[in-house]
BAFI-3210 file (N, C-alpha, C; in Angstrom, 3 decimals, decimal comma, padded with zeros to 6 digits):
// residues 186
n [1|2|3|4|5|6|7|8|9|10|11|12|13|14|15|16|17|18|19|20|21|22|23|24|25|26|27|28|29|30|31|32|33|34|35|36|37|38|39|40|41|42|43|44|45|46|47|48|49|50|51|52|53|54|55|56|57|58|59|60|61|62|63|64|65|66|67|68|69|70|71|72|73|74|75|76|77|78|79|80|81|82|83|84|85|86|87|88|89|90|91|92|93|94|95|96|97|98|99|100|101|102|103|104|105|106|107|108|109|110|111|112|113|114|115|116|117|118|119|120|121|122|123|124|125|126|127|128|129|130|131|132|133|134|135|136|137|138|139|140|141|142|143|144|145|146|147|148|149|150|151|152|153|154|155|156|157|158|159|160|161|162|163|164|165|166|167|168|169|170|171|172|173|174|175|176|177|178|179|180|181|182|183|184|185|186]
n.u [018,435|018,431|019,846|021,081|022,368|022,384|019,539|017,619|017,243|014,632|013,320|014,652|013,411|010,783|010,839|011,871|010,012|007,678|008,166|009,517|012,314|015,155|017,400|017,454|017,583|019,971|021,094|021,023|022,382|025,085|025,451|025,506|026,485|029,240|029,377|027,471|028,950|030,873|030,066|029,209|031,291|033,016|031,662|032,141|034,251|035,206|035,505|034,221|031,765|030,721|030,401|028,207|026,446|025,635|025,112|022,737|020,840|020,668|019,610|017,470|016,186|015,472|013,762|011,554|010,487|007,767|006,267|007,611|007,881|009,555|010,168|011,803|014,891|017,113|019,434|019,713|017,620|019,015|021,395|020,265|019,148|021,662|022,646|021,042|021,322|024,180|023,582|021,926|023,794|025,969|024,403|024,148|026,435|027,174|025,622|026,300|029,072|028,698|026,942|029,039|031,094|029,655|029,306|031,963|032,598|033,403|033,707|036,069|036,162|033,807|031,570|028,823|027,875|026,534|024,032|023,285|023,394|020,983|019,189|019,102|018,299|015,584|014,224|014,545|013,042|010,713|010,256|010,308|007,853|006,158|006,497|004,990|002,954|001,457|-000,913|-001,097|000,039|001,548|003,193|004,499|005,208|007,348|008,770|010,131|011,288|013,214|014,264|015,037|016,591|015,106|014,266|012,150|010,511|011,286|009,784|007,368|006,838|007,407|004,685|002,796|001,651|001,560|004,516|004,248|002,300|003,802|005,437|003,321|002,844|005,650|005,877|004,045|004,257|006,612|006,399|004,951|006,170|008,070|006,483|006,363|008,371|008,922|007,158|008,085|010,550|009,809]
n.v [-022,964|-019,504|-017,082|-013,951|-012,541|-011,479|-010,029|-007,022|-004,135|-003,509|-005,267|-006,774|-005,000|-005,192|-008,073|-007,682|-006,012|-007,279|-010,271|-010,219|-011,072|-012,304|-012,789|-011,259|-008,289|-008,837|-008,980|-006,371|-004,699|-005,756|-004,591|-002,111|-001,268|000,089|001,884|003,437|004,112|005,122|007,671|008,597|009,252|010,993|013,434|013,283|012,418|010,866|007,862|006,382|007,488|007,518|004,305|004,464|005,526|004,454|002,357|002,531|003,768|001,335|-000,596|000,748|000,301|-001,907|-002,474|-000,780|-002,015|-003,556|-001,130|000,764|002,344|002,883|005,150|006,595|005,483|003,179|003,607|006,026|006,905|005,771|007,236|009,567|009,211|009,113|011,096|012,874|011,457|012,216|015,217|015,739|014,739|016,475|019,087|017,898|017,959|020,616|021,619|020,877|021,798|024,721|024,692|024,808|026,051|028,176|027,534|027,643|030,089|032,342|034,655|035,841|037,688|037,445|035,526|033,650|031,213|028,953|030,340|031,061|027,827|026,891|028,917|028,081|025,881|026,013|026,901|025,211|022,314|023,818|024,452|021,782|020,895|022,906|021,629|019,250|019,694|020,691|019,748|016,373|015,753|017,481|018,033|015,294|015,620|017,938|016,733|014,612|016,211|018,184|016,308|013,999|014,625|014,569|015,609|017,565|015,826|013,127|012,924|013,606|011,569|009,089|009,705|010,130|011,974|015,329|017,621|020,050|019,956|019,213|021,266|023,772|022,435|022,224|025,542|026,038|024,914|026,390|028,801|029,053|027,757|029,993|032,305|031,363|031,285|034,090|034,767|033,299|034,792|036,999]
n.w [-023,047|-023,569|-024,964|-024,388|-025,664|-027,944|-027,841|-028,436|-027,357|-026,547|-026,173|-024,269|-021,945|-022,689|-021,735|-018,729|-017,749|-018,056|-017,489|-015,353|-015,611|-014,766|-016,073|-018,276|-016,888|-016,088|-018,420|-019,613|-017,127|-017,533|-020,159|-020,039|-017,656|-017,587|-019,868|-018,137|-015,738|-017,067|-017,699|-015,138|-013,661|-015,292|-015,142|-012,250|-011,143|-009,586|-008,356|-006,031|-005,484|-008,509|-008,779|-006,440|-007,816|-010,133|-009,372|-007,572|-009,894|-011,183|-009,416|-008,671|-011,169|-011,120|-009,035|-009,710|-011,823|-012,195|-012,842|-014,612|-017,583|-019,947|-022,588|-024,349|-026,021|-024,543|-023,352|-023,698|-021,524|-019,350|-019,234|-018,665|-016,593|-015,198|-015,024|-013,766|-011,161|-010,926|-010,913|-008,767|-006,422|-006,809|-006,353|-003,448|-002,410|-002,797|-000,695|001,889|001,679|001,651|004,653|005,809|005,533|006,497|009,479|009,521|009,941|012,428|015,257|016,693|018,906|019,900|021,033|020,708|020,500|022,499|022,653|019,945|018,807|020,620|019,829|016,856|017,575|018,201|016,010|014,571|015,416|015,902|012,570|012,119|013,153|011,705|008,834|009,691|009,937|007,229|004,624|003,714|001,043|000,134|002,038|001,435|-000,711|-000,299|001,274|-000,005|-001,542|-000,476|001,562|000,610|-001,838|-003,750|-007,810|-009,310|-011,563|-010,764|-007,866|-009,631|-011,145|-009,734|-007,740|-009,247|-010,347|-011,458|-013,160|-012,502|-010,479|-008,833|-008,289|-007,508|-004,894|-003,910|-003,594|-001,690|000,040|000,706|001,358|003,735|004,925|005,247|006,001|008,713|009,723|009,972|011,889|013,810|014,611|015,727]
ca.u [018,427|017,752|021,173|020,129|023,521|021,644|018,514|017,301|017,045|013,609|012,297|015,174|012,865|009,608|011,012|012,365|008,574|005,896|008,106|010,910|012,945|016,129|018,421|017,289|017,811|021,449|022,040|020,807|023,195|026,143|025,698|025,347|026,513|030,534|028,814|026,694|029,607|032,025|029,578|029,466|032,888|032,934|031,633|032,296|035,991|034,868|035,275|033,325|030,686|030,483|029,523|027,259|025,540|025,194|024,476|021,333|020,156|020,581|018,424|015,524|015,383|014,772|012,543|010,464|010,321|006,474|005,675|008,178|007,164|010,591|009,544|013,166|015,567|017,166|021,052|019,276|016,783|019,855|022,420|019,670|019,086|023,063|022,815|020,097|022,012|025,623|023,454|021,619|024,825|026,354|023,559|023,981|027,566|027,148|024,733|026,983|030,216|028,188|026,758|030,366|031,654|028,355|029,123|032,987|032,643|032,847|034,402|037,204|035,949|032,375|031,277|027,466|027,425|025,358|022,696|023,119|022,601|019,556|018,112|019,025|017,718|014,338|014,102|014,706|012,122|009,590|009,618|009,835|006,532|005,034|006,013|004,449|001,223|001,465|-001,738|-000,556|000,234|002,114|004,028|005,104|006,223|008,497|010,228|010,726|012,468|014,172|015,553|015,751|017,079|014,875|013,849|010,378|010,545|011,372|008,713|006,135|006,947|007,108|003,678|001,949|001,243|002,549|005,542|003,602|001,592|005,111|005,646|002,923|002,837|006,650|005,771|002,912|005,371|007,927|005,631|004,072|007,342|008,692|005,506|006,401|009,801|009,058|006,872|009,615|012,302|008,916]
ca.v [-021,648|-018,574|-016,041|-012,722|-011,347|-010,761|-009,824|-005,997|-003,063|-003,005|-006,912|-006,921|-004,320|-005,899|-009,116|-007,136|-005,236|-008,589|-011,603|-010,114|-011,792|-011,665|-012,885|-009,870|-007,467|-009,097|-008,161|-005,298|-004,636|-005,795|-003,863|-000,737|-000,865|000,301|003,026|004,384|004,135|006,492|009,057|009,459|009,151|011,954|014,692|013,365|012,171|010,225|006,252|005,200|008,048|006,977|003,379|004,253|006,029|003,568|001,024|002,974|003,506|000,174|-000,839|001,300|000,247|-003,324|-002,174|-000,401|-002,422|-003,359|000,272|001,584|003,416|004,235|005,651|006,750|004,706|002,996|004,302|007,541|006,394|005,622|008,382|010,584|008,917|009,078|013,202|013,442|011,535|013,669|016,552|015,650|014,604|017,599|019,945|017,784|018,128|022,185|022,212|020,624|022,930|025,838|024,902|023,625|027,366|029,287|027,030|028,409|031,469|032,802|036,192|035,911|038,648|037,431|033,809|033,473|029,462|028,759|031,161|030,751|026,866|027,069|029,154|027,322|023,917|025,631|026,988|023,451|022,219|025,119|024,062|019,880|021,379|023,416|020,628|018,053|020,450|020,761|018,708|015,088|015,282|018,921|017,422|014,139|016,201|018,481|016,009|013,812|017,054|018,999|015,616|013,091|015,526|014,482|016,395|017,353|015,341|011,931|013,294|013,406|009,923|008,403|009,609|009,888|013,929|016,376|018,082|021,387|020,255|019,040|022,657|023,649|021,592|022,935|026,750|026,308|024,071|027,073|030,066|028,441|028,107|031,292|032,909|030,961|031,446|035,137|035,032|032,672|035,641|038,191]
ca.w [-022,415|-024,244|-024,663|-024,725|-025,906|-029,295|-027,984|-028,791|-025,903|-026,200|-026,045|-022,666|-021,011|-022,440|-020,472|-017,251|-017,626|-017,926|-016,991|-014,095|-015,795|-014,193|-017,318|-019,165|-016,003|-015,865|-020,327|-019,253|-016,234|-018,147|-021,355|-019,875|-016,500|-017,876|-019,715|-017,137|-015,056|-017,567|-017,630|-013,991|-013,151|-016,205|-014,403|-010,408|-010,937|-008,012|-008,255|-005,297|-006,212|-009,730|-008,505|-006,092|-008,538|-010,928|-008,376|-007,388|-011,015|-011,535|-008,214|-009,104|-012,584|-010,935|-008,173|-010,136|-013,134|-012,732|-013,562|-015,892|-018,867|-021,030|-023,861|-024,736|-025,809|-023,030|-022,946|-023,327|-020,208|-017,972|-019,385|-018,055|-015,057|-014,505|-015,002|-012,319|-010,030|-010,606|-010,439|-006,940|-005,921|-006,621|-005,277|-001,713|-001,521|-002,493|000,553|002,424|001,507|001,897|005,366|006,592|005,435|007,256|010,271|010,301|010,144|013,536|015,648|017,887|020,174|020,478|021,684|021,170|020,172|022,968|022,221|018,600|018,950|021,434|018,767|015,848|017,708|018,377|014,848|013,812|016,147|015,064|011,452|012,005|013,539|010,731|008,010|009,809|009,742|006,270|004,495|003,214|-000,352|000,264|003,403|001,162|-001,782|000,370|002,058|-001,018|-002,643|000,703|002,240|-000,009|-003,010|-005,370|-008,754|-009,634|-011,861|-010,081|-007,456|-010,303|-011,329|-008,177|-006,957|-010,127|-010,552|-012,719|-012,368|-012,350|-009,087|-007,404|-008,372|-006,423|-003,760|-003,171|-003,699|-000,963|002,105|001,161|001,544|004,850|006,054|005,531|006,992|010,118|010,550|010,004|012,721|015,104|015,328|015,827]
c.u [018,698|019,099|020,340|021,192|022,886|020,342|018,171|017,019|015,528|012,315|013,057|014,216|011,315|009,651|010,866|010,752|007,498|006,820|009,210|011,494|014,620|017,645|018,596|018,052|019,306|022,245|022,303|021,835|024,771|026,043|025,241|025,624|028,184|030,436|028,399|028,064|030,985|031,293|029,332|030,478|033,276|033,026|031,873|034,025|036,067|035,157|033,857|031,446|029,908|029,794|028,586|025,817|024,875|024,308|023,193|020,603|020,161|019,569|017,258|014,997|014,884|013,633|011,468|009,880|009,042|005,790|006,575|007,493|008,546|010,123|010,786|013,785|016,579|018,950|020,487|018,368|017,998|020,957|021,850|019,422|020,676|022,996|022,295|020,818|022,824|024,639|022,867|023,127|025,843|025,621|023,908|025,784|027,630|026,685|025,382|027,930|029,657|027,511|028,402|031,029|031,092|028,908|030,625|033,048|032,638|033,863|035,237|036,408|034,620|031,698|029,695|027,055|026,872|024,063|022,261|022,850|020,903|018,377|017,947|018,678|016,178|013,618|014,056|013,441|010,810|009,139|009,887|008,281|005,599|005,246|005,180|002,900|000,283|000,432|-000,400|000,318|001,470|003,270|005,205|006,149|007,355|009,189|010,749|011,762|013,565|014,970|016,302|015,961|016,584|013,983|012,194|009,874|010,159|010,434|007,386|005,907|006,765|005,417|002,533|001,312|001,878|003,794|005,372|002,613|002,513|005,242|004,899|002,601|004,476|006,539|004,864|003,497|006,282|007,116|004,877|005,392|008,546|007,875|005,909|008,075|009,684|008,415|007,327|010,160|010,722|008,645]
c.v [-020,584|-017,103|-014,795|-011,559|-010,504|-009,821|-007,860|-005,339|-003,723|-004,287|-006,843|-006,094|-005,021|-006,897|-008,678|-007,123|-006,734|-009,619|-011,514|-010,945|-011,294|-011,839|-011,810|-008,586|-007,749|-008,953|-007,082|-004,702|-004,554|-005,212|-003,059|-000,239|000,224|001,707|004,132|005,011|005,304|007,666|009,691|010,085|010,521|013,213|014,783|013,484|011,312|008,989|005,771|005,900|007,544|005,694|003,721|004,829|005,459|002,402|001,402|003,053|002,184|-000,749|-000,856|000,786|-001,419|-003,041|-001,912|-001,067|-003,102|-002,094|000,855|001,306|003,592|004,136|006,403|005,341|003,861|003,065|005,791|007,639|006,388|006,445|009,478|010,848|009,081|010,758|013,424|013,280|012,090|014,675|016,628|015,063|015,673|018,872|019,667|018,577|019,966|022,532|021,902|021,638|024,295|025,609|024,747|025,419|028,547|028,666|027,026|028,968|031,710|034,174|035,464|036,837|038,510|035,691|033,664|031,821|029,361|028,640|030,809|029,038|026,313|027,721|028,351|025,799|024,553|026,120|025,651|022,635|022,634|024,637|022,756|020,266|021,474|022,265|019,535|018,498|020,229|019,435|017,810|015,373|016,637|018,498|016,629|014,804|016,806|017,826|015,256|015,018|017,874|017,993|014,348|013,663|014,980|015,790|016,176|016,611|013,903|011,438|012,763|012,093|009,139|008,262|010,128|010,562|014,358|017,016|019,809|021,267|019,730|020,685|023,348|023,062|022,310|024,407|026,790|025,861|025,861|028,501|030,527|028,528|029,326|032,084|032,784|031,031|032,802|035,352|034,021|034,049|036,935|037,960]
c.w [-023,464|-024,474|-025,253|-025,047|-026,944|-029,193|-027,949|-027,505|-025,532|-025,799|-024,933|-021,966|-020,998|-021,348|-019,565|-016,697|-016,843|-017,187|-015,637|-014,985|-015,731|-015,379|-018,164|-018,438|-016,426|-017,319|-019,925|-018,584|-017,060|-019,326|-020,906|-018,505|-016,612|-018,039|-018,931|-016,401|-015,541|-017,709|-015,752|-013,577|-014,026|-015,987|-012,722|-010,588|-009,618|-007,866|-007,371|-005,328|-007,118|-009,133|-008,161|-006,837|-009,511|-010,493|-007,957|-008,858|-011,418|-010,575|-008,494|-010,444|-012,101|-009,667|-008,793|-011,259|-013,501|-013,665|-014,252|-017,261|-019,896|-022,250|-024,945|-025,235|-024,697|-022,805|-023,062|-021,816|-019,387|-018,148|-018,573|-016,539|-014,586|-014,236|-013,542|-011,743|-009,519|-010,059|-008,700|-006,016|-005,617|-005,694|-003,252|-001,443|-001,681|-001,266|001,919|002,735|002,074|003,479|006,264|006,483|006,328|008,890|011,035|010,518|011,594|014,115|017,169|019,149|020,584|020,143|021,561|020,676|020,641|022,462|021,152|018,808|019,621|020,610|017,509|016,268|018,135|017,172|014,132|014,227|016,071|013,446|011,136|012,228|012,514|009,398|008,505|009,979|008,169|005,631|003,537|002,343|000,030|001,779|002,456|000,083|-001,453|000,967|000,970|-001,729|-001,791|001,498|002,107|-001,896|-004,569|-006,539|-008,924|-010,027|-011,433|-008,794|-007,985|-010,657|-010,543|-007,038|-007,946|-010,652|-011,620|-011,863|-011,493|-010,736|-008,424|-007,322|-007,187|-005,131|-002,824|-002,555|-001,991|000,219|001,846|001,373|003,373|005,779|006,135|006,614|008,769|010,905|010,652|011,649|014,038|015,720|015,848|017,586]
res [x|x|x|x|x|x|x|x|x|x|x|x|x|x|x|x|x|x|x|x|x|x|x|x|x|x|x|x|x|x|x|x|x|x|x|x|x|x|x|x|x|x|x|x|x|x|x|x|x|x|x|x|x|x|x|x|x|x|x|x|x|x|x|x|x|x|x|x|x|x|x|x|x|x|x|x|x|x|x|x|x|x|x|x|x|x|x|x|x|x|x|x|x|x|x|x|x|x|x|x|x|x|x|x|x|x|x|x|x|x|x|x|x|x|x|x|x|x|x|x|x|x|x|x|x|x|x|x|x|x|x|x|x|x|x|x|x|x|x|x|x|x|x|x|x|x|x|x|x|x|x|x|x|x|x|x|x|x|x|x|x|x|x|x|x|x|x|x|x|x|x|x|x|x|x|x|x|x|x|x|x|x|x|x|x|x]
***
């Protein structure tokens, strides 16, 4: 049997790449899972964060590992992939904080929850509507980046475009759905 303590970044990914080979995946894993794991923890301060963050970059790099491409070195490949994740991690929980703050706010002397829900559930309702209008490719891109927080980037990779037509593809769902919410409250 074949130890692959010695063996070089870039022959472990050739393996992972042509033969699955899961001995390689598992060098792999263990020489760089510690790492990955102090640069999350780095900027989250999080523990169970940090894992799960690693634990997903570590997933995808075996899911996908017919079609990967790194062309980086590969602690630079998964340092990078650790950034994205803090940073989409961070972005959700901002969107979070910030709806959780919009969603206290309220007036002692004036009660309109009701109302205000009834509208904000047919506003919700209204544009599940107009995205699901939205042609294919321009549908898929916006939901891959508005509800599963991914980067243009990871978008472009994933479905095999540029990052410049995720670009457009976003510009054109968010223009469509402004139009239409403008004409909701009208």
């Amino acid at each position: 049997m074949r130890s692959y303590a010695e063996v070089p970044d870039i022959e472990l990914l050739k393996l992972l790449c042509s033969d699955e080979d899961v001995l390689a995946f598992n060098e792999i894993y263990n020489r760089y899972w510690d790492k990955a794991y102090g640069a999350a923890y780095k900027r989250t301060k999080l523990t169970e964060v940090s894992e799960e963050i690693v634990q997903d970059i570590f997933t995808d790099l075996w899911l996908r590992r017919k079609e990967l491409q790194i062309t980086a070195k590969l602690p630079v490949y998964l340092f990078s992939a650790v950034r994205y994740k803090v940073i989409n991690y961070i972005h959700k929980e901002l969107l979070k904080s910030n709806h959780r703050k919009l969603t206290s706010i309220s007036s002692p002397d004036l009660d309109n929850s009701t109302e205000e829900r009834v509208i904000a559930g047919d506003l919700h309702t209204h544009l599940q509507l107009e995205v699901r209008q939205l042609p294919e490719k321009c549908r898929e891109v916006f939901e891959l980046s508005r509800n599963e927080y991914k980067s243009n980037r990871e978008i472009a990779q994933s479905l095999g475009i540029s990052e410049k037509t995720v670009e457009n593809h976003i510009t054109k769902a968010l223009r469509r759905l402004r139009t239409s919410i403008n004409s909701f409250f009208l």
